[in-house]
N, C-alpha and C positions, 0 to 999 in steps of 0.2 A: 305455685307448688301445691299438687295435689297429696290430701293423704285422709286416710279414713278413720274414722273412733275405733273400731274394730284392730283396724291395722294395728294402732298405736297401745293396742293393750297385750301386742305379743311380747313386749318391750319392759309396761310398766303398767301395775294395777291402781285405779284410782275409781275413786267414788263419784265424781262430780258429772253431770249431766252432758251433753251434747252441748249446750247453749251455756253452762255455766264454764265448760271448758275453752268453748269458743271466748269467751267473756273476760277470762283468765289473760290465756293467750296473749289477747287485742292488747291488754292492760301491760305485759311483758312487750310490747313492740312489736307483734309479730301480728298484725292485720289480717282479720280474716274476711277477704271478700267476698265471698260464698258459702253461703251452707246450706246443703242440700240432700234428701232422701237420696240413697243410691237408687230404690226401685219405687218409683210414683203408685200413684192410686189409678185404679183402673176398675169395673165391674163389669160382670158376664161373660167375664173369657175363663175358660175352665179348661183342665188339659184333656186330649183330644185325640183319639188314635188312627191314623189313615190306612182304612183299608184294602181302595182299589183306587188307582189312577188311571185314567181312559185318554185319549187323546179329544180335544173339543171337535165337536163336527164339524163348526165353523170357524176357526182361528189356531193358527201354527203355532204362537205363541203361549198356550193357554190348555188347561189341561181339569178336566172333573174328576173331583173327586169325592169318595164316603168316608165321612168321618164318623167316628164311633165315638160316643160320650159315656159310655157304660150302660146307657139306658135306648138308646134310639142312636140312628142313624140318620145322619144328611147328607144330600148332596150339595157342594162350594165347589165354584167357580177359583181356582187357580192359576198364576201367571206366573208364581218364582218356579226358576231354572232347576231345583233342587228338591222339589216335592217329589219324595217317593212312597211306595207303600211300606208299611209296619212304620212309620215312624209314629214316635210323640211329639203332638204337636199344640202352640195353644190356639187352643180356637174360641173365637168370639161368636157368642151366638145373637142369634137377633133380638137387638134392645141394647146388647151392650155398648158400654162409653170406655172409649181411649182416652189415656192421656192428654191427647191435642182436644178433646173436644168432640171427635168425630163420632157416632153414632150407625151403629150396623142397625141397617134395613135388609127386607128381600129384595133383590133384585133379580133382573132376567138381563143377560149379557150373552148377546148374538144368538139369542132364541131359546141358552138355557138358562132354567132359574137356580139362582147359589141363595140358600137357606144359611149364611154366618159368613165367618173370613177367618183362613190362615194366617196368622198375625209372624211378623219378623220382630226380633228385638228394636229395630227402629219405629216400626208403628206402636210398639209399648212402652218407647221410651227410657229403654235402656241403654239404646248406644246410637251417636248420630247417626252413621250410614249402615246400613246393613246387605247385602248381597244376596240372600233371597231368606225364608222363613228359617223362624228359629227350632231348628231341632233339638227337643230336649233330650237330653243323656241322662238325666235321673230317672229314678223307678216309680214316679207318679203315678199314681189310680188312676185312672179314665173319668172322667167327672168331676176331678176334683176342682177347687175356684183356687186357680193358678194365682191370685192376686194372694190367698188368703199365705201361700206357701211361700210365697216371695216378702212378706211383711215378717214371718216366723227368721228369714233370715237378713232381716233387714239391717241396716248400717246408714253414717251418716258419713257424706263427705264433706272435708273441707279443703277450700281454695286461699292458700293462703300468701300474700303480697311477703316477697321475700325481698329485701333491698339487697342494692351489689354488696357489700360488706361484710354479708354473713352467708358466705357457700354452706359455711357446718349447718346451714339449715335446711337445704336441697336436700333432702333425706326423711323418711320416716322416722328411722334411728335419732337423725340430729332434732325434729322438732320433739321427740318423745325425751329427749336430754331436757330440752328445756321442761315443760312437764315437770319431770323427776327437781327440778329447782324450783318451782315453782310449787309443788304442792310438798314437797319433801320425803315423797317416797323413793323405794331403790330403784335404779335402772338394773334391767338387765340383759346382754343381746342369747338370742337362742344360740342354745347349743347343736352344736351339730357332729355327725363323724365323718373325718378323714379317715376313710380306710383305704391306705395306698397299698398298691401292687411293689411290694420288697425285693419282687424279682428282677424287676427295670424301674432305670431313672432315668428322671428328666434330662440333665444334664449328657446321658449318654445317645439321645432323640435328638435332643438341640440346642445349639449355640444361639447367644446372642451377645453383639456388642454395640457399644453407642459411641457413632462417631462424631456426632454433636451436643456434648453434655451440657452444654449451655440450655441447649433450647431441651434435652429431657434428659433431668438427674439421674430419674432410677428410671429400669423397665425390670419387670418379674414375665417369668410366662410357667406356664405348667403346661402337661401333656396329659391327656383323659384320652386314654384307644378304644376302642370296639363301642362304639356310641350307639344305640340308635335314635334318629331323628323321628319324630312325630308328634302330635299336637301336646301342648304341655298339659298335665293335669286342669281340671275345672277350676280349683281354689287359686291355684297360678293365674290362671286366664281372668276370672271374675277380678280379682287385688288389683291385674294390669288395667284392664277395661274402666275400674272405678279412676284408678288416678290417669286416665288419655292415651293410653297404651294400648295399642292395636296387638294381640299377641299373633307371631309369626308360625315359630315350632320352640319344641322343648327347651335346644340349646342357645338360638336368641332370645326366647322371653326369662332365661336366669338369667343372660347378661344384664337386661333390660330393670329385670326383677330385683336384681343385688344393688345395680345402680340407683333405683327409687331405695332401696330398702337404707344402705349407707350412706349414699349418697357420690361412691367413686366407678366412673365407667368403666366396663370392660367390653373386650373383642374377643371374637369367636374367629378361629382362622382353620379351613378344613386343613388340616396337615398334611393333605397330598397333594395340597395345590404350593406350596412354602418349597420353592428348589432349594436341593442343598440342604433341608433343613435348618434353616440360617438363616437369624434374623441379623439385620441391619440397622440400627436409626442413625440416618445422617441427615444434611440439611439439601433444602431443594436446588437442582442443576439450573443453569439459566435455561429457559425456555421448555421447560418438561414440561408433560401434559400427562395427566390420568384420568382412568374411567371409574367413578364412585360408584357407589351400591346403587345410584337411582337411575346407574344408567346414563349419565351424564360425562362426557370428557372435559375435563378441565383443563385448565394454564392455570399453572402452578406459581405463585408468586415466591419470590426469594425470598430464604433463609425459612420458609416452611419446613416442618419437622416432618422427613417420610420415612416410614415402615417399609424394609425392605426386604426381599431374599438376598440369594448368592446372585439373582439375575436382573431384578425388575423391583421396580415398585409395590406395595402390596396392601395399602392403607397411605393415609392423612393423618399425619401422627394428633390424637387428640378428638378431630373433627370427625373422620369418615371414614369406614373400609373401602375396599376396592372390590370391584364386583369380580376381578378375577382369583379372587381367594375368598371367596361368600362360602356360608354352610348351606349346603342342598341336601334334599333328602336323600342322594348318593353317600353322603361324607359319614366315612366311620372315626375318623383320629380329630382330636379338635387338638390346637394349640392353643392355649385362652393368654390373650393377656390382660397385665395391667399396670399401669405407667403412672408416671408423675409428669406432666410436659409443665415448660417454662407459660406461666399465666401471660404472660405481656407477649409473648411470640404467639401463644395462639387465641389473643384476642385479634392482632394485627391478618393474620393469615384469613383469618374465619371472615373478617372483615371486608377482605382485598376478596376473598372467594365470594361472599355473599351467600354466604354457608353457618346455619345457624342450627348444632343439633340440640340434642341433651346432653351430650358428651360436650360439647365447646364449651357449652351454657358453664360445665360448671368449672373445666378447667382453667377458662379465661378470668373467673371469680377465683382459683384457689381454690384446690381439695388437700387431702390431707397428706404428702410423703411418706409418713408414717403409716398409712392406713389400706397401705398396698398388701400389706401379706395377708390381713384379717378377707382383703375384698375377693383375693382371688382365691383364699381357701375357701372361703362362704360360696364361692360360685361354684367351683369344683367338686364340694360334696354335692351339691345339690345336680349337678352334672352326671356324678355317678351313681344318687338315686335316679333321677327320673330318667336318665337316658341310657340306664344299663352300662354305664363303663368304667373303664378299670383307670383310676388313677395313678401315673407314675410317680414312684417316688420322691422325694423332693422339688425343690423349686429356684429356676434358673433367676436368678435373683440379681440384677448389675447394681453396686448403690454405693458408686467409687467414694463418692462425699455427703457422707449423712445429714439432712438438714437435723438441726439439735432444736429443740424448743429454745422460745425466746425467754429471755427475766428482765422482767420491769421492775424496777425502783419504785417502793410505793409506801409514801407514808399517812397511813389511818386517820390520824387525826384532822388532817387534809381534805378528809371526805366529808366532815361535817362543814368545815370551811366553805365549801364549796359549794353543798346539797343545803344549805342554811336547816341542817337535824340537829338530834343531838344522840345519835345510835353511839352503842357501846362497841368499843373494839373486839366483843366474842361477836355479836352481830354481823360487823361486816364480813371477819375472817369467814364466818362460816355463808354468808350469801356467797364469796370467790370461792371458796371450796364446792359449794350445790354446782358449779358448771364446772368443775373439774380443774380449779387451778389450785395451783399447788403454793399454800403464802407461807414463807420461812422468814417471822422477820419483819424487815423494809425490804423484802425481796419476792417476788413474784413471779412464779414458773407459769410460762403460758404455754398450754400445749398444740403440736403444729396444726390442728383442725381450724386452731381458731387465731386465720390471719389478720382480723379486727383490731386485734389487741397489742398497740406497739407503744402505748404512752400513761402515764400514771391519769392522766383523765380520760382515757380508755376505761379503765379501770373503776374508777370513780363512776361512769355510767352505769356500769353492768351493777353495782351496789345499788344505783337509784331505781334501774329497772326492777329487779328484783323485791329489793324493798317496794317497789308499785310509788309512782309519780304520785298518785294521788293522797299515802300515806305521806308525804311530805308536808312541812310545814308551807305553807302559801302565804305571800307578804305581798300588801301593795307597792309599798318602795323598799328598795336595797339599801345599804350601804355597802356602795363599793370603795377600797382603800386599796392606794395605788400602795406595790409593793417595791415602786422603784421611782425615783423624781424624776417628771419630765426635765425633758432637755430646755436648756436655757431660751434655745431658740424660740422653743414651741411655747416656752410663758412668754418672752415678749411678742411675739403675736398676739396672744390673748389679751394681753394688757393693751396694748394698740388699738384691737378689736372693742373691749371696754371704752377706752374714751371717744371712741368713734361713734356709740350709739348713745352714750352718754351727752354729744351736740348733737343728738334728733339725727342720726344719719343714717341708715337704712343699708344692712350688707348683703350682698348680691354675689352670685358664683356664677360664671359665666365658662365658657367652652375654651380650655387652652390650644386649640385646634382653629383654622380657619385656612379661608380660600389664599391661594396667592396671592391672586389681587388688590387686596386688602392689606396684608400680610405687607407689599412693598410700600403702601403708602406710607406705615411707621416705622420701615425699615430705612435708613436714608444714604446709612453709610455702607450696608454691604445687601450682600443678596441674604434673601430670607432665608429660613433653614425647612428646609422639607421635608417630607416623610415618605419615607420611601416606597410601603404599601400603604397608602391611604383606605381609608374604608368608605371613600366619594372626595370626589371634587372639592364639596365645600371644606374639607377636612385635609387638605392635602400641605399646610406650612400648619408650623408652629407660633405663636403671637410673642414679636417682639416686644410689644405694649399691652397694657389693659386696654387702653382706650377701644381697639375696634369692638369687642364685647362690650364696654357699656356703652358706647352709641348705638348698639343695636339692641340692648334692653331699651334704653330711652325712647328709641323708634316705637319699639315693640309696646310700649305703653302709650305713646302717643297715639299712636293708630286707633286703640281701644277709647280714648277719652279719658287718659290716666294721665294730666297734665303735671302735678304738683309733685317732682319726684324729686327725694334726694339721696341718691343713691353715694354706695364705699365699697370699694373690694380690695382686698387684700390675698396676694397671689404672685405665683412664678410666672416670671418670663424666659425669652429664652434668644439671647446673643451669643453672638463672638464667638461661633464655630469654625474649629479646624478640624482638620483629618483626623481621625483615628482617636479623637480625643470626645470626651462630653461639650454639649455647648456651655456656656457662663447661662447657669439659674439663678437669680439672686430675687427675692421677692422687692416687688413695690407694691407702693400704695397712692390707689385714686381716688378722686370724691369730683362727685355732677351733679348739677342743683339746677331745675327750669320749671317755669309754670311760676306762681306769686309766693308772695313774702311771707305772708299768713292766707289762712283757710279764709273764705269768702264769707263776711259776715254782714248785717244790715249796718252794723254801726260806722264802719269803717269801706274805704273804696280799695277794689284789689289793686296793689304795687305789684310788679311783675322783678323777679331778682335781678340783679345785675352783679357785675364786677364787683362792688364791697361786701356785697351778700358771700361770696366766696370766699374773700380777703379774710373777713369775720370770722369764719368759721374757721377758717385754717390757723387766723392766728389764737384762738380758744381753744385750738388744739393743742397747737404748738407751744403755749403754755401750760399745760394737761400734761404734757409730757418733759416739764423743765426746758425747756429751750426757748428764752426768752430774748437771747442776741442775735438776732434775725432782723437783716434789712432787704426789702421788695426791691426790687429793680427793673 
């Protein structure tokens, strides 16, 4: 997740550094794996004005041209498709250093000499690919050192490692919350205007209804008419470009733009491609097929959430549009939506398509229900500033069953239990308060952004984050105290376990898993019990006995020149399966002893064990544990 210093201060003001912020952050959980100038260091490229383009004499592809610096003229050798006269351009002169390293010389290319280079944004380092030279739209002097004007508006970006858990962070808004917890200033999100057209509404443009509420609770859509389409402003376009955003036109780079900004997707649908004016969401037919924006027909997997008209298909509910309802530079009427779809249907669908956008990313993590009206008025003003249109009144809103924030059970004093602090209860209420939860009590509102938070040590973390991990106390060892006594079972184990190492016996854990063949030799009286997906061969029965496991540790040390072993395991086995029923698990217990009596010394000659050496221990055992009426047989 891309997001820049700059961005994040439309949000919230704060003092701290680029690197102290970064620093901050990392400390909050939120890992910053990148950070980096948005515009590198470069020297000797200055802006640059082209006054005549010529065809080359000797190459179709390639074009001379004079460039103006305010002071002189030169003639550059050109190959992008895009070079025309009167533009501004920057041009590198000779001596200059690119970003990569690269170094302008004079050269002579097919007989004529080019004196500099028309630079694209990718040879300067500003955007991976580029399609030919960068044309500037500012009002730059001729001369001027294009580096020096690109630093006056410089910024930093950060790349920052989001885990599945927290979608409320896929957002500039959502990390600039944290921020606001973090150092304790206000948030606050921009204001903006609704100015709707009072004459017409939405509702009388268009229907929508959902005829699979499972897979999407709510859908909202508004109507914005008399649009026009064309490149989005510069400040739009630079914001997209810093966080990986190719900008398209005006009305996909807001969708694009609201989605980074809050972090919930929206669609752009030209309204004269929508029959019926009618939307649909229902769930996918057997063996449908659609054509996505990229051009792509697909096979539609089942129970996928599709965006419909009165007639056809018209999007991938969540995941993708369809290229037969795309906004072109034709489309005056936009329909915008924006939805809430079921996270587990379209992680499965996104999955079976092998379809991964920004949109899936974040609805298969959980966005916010609640956070549909804020997303799609933010889009919609910003629709009928930059795209000239008239927004209709109201907004077609479905949201039969409201998801309700959650409340957790949560008691304070708990947290120190658990964080080994000793913070005071104004302390923590107000860390749950900085990220916006609401504590009444032993009671805690959690609101729908933030689908993390389902358990009172949910809770208890977000206090230690905040508080910063490394403000906590640090202990070599714990004291942990069981708050419930083990089961009878599980102490005599333990105790058995005790006297076992207590006669020198050495406990070993071996694979409850084994081959068949094996499997039948200590099986005698029925067939072994299988498995029914094995994960190999050697794993494919369950052990009626210990023994084949430790004949095969014994082996497995003998091999090595590990002779003198005296091995104990204690563990389940597994008999007396019927139908439908569990097999009989009842734990035993084995003991192996081979190799000599004692360790090899000069004073004494090695005895190798036998029969009483066994007898011995068992019956040292079997006193160990009261059982002293025991006759061998």
């Amino acid at each position: 997740m891309k997001v820049t210093y700059n961005w994040l201060k439309d949000y919230i003001q704060f003092d701290e550094t680029p690197q102290e912020l970064a620093d901050k952050l990392t400390e909050a959980g939120f890992e910053v794996e990148e950070m980096y100038p948005l515009y590198p260091d470069f020297s000797g490229v200055i802006v640059g004005k082209v006054e005549s383009v010529k065809k080359h004499p000797d190459a179709d592809k390639l074009s001379v041209c004079i460039v103006n610096d305010g002071q002189e003229r030169y003639q550059v050798i050109c190959g992008a498709p895009n070079v025309a006269e009167g533009q501004t351009i920057p041009f590198a002169k000779i001596g200059a250093e690119l970003p990569n390293g690269f170094k302008i010389k004079k050269v002579k290319i097919r007989g004529v000499e080019s004196f500099g280079m028309i630079c694209s944004r990718e040879e300067l380092g500003l955007e991976d690919k580029s399609d030919g030279i960068w044309v500037i739209k500012r009002d730059y002097r001729p001369g001027s050192d294009l580096n020096q004007l690109l630093q006056e508006e410089q910024d930093i970006v950060y790349d920052f490692f989001i885990t599945p858990n927290r979608p409320d962070c896929l957002s500039v808004y959502g990390i600039a919350r944290e921020v606001a917890a973090i150092t304790g200033n206000r948030l606050r999100f921009p204001e903006f205007n609704m100015a709707e057209d009072r004459s017409q509404k939405a509702a009388d443009m268009v229907s929508v209804s959902i005829e699979d509420l499972e897979g999407c609770p709510r859908y909202a859509a508004r109507v914005i008419r008399g649009v026009t389409v064309c490149p989005s402003p510069e400040w739009m376009q630079k914001r997209l470009k810093a966080v990986g955003i190719r900008p398209i036109n005006n009305i996909v780079d807001i969708t694009n733009y609201v989605l980074m900004e809050v972090g919930h997707p929206l669609h752009a649908f030209d309204l004269k491609e929508i029959k019926g004016n009618e939307i649909r969401v229902r769930a996918s037919r057997i063996n449908e097929k659609f054509t996505t924006l990229d051009g792509k027909e697909r096979e539609i997997p089942e129970k996928t959430v599709m965006i419909c008209d009165k007639e056809r298909a018209v999007a991938i509910g969540g995941i993708m549009g369809g290229q037969n309802s795309e906004v072109s530079d034709s489309t005056t009427d936009i329909l915008l939506e924006c939805a809430y779809f079921n996270p587990r249907r379209i992680a499965v669908s996104a999955k079976k398509l092998g379809l991964s956008s920004e949109a899936s990313q974040r609805f298969e993590r959980g966005v916010d229900p609640n956070g549909v009206l804020r997303a799609i008025d933010r889009a919609a003003s910003l629709i009928g500033d930059l795209g000239s249109g008239k927004i209709l009144s109201g907004v077609v809103d479905v949201y039969s069953e409201p998801i309700k924030p959650a409340v957790v059970s949560f008691r304070p004093e708990r947290v120190n239990k658990v964080l080994g602090a000793s913070l005071n209860k104004e302390t923590i209420v107000q860390k749950l308060q900085s990220i916006q939860l609401d504590v009444n009590g032993n009671q805690v509102t959690v609101p729908t952004f933030r689908v993390d938070l389902k358990n009172e040590i949910d809770l208890i973390e977000e206090v230690a984050r905040l508080v910063n991990f490394s403000n906590l106390p640090s202990k070599k060892t714990t004291v942990v105290r069981y708050e419930f006594e083990q089961a009878q079972g599980e102490v005599l184990l333990q105790f058995l376990r005790r006297q076992m190492l207590d006669i020198g016996l050495q406990e070993i854990l071996t694979n409850s898993m084994l081959n068949k063949e094996d499997a039948v030799l200590f099986e005698q009286n029925t067939e072994p019990i299988h498995i029914l997906n094995p994960i190999s061969d050697d794993m494919s029965a369950v052990r009626p006995s210990l023994l084949p496991g430790m004949l095969k540790s014994v082996a497995y040390n003998i091999n090595r020149n590990q002779f003198n072993l005296h091995f104990f395991e204690i563990g389940r086995v597994f008999t007396d399966y019927r139908p439908n029923e569990l097999p009989h698990q009842p734990y035993h217990l084995a003991a192996m002893i081979t190799g000599n009596r004692y360790p090899e010394h000069w004073s004494q000659k090695s005895v190798a064990v036998d029969f009483y050496d066994i007898k011995g221990l068992l019956e040292t055992f079997l006193d160990k544990i009261f059982l002293d009426n025991i006759e061998f047989i």
